[in-house]
Steps between C-alpha positions, in 0.01 A plus 500: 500500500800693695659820335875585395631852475828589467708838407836562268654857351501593179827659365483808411345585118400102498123587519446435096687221462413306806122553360609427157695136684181450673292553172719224352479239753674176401209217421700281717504732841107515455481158512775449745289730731191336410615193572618634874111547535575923491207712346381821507807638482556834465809778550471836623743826535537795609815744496819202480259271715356210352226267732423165353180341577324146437324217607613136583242255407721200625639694787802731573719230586436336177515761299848648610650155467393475150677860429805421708578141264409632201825575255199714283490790862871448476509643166264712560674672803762538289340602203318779745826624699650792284123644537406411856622441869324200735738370728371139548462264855733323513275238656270433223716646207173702423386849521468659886135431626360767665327504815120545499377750679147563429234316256142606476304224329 
């Protein structure tokens, strides 16, 4: 199964209600990302920093393309812009991969 991480800022005094966003995830992203084979999902910060981390049961490649068609990660974006900053590739139209550097199995 291959990995994704990725990393974004949160705006200053954001914390509470990116949590609170998160808390409230529309039905239809869930399934969206379920659908795009993503699972175990899960979002980390510390300071501003926010690192993103899941895994791609039908693949990276598959998985970005769902997110980058989707009108529902459109919204999404949107909806999550006045609370956080990703900057996304402009290949894919999905969040920045990071590089792997080190796995331990």
């Amino acid at each position: 199964m291959e990995r994704y991480a990725w990393k974004a800022i949160l705006l200053d005094g954001k914390k509470e209600e990116y949590i609170r966003r998160h808390d409230e995830i529309w039905p239809e992203m869930k399934e969206l990302l379920k659908s795009a084979g993503i699972c175990n999902y899960s979002i980390w910060n510390v300071g501003n920093e926010l690192f993103g981390y899941y895994e791609c049961e039908k693949g990276i490649d598959y998985a970005t393309r769902v997110q980058a068609e989707s009108p529902i990660v459109d919204k999404w974006n949107e909806y999550m812009k006045d609370v956080m900053v990703m900057p996304l590739d402009p290949v894919t139209g999905a969040q920045p991969h990071l590089e792997e550097v080190f796995y331990l199995k």
